[in-house]
C-alpha positions in Angstrom: 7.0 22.5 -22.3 8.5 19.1 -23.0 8.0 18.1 -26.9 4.3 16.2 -27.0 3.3 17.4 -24.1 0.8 20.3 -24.8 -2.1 18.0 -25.6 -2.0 16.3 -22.9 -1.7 19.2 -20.5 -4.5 21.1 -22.3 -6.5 18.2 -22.0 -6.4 18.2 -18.2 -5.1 21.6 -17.3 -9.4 22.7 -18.0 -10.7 19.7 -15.3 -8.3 21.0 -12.7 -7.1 17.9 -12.0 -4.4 15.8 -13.2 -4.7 11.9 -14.0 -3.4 9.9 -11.3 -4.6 12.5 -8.4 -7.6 10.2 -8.2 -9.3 12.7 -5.7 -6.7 11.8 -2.9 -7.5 7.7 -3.3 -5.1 5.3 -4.9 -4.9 5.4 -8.6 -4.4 1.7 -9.0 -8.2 1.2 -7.4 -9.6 4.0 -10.1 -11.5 2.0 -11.9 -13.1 -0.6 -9.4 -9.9 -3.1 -8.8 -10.1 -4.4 -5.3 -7.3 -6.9 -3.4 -10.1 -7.6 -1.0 -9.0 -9.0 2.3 -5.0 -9.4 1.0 -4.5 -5.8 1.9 -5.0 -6.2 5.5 -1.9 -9.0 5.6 0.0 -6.0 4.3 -1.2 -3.6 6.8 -0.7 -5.8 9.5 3.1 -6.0 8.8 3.5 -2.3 8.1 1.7 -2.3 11.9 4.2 -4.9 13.5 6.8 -3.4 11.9 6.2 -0.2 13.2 5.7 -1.6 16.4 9.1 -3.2 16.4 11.1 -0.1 15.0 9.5 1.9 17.9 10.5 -0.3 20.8 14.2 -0.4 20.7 17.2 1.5 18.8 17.9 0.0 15.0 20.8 1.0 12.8 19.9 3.3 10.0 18.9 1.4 6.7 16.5 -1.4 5.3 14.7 -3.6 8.4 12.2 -6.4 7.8 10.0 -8.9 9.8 11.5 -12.3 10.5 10.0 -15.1 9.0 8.3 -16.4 12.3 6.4 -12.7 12.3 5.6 -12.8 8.8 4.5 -16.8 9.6 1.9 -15.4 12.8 0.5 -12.4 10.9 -0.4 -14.9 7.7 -2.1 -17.6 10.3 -3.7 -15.2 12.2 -5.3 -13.5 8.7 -6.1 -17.1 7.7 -8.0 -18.3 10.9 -10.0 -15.1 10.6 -10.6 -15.2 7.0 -10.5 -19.0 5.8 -11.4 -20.9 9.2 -7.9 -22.7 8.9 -4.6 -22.7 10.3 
């Protein structure tokens, strides 16, 4: 066991769980944080993306939206969620 390390593991090794397992949700939202509405902007380009990367061949490595994608998924989550653009 890694020097310092005991403690901690005793600690958590009764519970049967480990911090950060969080019953399967993320650990960042343990204790109550929320990003609200912001997390469906981020969804919706992990969606588009996905959408894109399935229609047509891409070269292996790092792909991204354009700016005009990035531009309609932020307008679309603003007319929905602030009435504006």
């Amino acid at each position: 066991m890694v020097e310092g390390t005991k403690d901690w593991h005793q600690r958590y090794a009764a519970s049967g769980r480990l911090p950060g397992q969080a019953d399967g949700n993320a650990v960042n939202f343990l204790h109550g944080a929320s990003v609200g509405a912001f997390i469906l902007l981020v969804q919706a380009e992990i969606l588009a993306v996905l959408t894109r990367l399935t229609r047509a061949e891409h070269e292996p490595g790092m792909h991204e939206l354009d700016a005009a994608e990035r531009d309609f998924i932020a307008a679309t989550w603003l007319r929905y969620f602030d009435g504006t653009s």
